[in-house]
C-alpha positions as CSV (number, residue, x, y, z in Angstrom):
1,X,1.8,-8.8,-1.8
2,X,2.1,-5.8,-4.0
3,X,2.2,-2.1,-2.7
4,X,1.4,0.3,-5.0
5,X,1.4,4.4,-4.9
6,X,-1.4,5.8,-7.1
7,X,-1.1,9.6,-7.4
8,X,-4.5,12.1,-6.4
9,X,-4.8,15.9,-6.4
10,X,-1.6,17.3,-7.1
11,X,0.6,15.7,-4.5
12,X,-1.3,13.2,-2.6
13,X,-0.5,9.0,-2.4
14,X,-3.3,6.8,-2.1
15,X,-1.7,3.4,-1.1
16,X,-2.7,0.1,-2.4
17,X,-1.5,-3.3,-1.2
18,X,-3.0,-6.3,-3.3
19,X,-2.5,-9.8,-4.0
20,X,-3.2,-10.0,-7.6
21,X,-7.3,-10.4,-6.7
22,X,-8.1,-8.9,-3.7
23,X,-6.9,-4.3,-2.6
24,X,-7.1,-2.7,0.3
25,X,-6.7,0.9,-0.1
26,X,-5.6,3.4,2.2
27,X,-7.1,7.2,2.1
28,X,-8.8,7.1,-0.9
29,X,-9.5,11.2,-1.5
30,X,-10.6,10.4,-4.6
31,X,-12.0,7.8,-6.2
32,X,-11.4,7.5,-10.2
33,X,-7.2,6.4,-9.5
34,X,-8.6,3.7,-7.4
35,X,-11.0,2.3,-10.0
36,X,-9.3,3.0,-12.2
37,X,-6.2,1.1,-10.9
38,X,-8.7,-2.0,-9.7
39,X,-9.7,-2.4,-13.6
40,X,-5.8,-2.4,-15.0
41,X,-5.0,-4.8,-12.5
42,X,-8.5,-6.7,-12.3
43,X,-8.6,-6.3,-8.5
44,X,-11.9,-6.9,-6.5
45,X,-11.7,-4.1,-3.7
46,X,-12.0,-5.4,-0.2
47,X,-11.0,-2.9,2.3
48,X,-10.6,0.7,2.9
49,X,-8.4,2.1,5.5
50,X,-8.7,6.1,6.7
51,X,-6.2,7.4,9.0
52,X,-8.3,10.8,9.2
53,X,-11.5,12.7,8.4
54,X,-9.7,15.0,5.7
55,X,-11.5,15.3,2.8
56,X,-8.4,14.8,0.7
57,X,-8.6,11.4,2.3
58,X,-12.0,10.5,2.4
59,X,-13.8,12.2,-0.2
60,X,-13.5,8.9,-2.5
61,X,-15.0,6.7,0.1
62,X,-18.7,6.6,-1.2
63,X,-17.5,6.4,-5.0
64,X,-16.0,3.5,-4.4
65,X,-18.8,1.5,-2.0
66,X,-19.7,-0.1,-5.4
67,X,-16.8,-2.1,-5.8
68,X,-16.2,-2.5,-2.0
69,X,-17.2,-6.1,-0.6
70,X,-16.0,-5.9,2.7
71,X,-15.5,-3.2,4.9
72,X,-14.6,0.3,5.5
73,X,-12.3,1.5,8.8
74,X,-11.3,4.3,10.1
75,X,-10.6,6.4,13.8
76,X,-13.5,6.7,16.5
77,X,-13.2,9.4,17.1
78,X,-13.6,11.3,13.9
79,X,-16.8,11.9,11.5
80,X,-15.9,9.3,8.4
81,X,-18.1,8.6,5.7
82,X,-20.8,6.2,7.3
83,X,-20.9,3.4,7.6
84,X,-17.8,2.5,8.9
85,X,-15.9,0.6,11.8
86,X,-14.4,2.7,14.1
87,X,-10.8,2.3,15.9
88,X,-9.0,3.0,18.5
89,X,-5.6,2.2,19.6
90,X,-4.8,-1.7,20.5
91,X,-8.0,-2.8,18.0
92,X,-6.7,-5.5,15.7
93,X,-8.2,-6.0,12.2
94,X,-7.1,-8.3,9.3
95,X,-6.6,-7.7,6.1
96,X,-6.1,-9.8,3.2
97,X,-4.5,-12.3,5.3
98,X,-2.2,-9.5,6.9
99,X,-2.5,-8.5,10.6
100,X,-2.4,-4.8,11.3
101,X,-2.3,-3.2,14.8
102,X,-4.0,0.1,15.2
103,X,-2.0,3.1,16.9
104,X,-3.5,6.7,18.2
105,X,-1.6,9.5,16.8
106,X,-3.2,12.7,17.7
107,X,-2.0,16.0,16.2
108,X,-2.7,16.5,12.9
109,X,-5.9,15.8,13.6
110,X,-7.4,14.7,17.3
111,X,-8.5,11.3,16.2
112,X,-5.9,10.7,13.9
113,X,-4.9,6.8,13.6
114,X,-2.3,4.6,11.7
115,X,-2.2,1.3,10.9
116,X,0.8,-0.8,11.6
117,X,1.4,-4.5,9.5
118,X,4.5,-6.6,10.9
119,X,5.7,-9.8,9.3
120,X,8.5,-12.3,10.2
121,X,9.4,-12.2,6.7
122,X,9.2,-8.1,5.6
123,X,9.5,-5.2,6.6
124,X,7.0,-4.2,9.1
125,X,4.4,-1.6,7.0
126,X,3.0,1.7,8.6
127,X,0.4,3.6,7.1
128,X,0.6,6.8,9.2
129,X,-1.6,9.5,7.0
130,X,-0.5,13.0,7.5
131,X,1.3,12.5,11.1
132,X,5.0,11.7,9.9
133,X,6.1,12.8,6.4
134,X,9.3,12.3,5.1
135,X,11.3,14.7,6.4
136,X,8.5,16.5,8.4
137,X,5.4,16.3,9.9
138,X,1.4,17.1,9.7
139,X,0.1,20.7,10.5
140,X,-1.4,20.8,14.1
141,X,-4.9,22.0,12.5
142,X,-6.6,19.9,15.7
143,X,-3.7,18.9,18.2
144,X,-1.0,20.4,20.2
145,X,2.9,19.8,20.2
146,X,2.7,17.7,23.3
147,X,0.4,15.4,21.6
148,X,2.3,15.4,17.9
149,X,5.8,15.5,20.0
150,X,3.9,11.9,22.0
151,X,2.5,10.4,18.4
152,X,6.2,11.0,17.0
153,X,8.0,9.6,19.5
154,X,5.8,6.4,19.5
155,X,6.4,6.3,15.7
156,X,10.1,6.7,15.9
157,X,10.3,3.8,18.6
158,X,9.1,1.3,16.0
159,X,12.0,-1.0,14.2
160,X,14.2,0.8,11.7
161,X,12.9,-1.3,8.9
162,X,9.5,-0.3,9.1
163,X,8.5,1.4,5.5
164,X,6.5,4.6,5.9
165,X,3.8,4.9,3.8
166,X,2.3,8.8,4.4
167,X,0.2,10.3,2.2
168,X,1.7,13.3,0.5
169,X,4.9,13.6,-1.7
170,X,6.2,16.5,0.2
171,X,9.4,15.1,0.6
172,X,11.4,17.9,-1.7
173,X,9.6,20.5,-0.1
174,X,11.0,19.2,3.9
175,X,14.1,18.3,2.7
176,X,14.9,21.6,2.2
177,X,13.2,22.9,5.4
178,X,15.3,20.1,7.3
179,X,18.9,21.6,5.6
180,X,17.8,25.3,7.0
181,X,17.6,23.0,10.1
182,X,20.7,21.4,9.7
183,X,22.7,22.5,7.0
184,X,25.5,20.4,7.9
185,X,23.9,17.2,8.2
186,X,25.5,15.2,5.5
187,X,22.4,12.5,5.9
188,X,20.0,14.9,4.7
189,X,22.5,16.3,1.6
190,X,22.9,12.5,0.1
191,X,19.1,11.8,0.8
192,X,17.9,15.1,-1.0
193,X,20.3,14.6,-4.1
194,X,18.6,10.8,-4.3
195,X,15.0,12.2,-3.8
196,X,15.8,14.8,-6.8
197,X,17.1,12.2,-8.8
198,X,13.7,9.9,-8.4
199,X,11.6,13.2,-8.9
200,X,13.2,14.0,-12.3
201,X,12.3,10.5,-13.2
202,X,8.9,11.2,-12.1
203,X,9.4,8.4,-9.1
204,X,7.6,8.9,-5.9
205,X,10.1,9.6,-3.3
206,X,8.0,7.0,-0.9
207,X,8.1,4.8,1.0
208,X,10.8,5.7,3.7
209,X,11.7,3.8,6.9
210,X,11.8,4.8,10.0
211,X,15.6,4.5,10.8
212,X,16.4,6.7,7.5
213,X,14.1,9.5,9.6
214,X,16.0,9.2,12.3
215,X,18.7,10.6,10.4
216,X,17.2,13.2,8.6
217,X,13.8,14.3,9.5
218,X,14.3,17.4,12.4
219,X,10.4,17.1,14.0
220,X,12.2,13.4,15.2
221,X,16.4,14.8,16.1
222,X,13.7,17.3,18.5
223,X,16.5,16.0,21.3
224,X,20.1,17.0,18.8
225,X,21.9,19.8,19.3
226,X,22.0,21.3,16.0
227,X,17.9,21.0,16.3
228,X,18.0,22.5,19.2
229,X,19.6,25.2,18.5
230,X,18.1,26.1,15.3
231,X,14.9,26.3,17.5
232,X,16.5,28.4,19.5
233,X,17.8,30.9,17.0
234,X,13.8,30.8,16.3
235,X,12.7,32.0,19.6
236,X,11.8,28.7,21.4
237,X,12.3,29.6,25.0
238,X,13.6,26.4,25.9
239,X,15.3,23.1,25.3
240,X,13.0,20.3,25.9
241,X,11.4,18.3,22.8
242,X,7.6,19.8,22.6
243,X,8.6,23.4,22.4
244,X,11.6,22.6,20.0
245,X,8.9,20.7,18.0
246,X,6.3,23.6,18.2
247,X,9.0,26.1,16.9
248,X,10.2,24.2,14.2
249,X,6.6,23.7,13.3
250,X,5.8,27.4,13.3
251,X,8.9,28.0,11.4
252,X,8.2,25.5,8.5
253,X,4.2,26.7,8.7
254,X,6.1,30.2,7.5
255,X,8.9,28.8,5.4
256,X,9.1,29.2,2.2
């Protein structure tokens, strides 16, 4: 199975997973990359996968209904391009012969969903939208810190060698938030020089893994001192996870 990141807008991924006949694609905010992509490779398009209502992420659904022969899914609970099949959290689907489990992750958006692909043989795969960047998180433009704090939490539990596949390459951009957070975490230094290094090759900085966030993204290390007390310095009023999430994301909504 081949993953592929196909670049939209100005800094969005649309992810691709194909056989070498058959794609699934995952956000598609626009459509021309994906078609145009399905022709280089000669891909029929079977699936579509949305993780939120975003136009940036679904504004390519109906160009691409023409080349879809199977189905479009997305979250219940938001208003996706009809039709659709909607999901919730323990809903099943399968996917070009792959198995993915659906998980709620409220925040970013309130219906906000992620698909998660495990395999005895590969790394697990999580398509997560905009809930868990690399080295950040989604804006709360619908949720509340409890509920992003909850959604990351569930995301960090999953195993180490799970590659993230989120939706923006924002990863420069956090990386240097996350040093203002933790300027001495020597994690984040070596994984910033890589990410420059892939960026000047003009290299997507993506996937990561969940056990490399563990180490360097600060809306997960919510619970480390150093986190902690960089909230602190920026008026959270306490020490527990949600409000040193909601004041780091306050912070980064005004960083610069």
């Amino acid at each position: 199975m081949n993953l592929l990141a196909l670049p939209a807008f100005t800094d969005n991924y649309i992810w691709m997973l194909h056989d070498g006949e058959r794609a699934v694609v995952v956000d598609p905010g626009d459509a021309a990359p994906v078609r145009a992509a399905l022709d280089a490779h000669r891909l029929e398009l079977q699936t579509i996968l949305v993780t939120h209502h975003h136009a940036d992420h679904v504004g390519g659904v109906d160009g691409l209904r023409s080349r879809l022969t199977g189905c479009v899914y997305g979250p219940a609970h938001e208003r996706i391009p009809a039709p659709f099949v909607p999901l919730t959290e323990g809903d099943q689907i399968e996917v070009l012969g792959l198995h993915f489990e659906v998980l709620d992750l409220p925040g970013h958006t309130a219906g906000h969903i992620a698909y998660m692909q495990r395999a005895a043989d590969k790394a697990p795969l999580l398509f997560c939208g905009d809930t868990l960047f690399s080295a950040g998180c989604g804006r709360l433009f619908e949720g509340t810190p409890a509920q992003m704090s909850a959604s990351l939490a569930k995301l960090a539990a999953l195993p180490g060698h799970t590659r993230v596949c989120c939706t923006h390459e924002y990863t420069l951009s956090n990386l240097r938030f996350a040093l203002s957070v933790e300027p001495d975490n020597a994690d984040l230094v070596a994984h910033t020089a890589h990410c420059r290094q892939l960026r000047e090759q003009g290299l997507p900085t993506l996937p990561s893994n969940i056990a490399l966030e563990l180490l360097i993204n600060p809306f997960l290390r919510c619970s480390e001192p150093a986190v902690v007390a960089a909230a602190r310095a920026q008026g959270a009023p306490d020490e527990d996870a949600v409000t040193v999430l909601a004041a780091l994301r306050e912070w980064k909504n005004r960083y610069r």
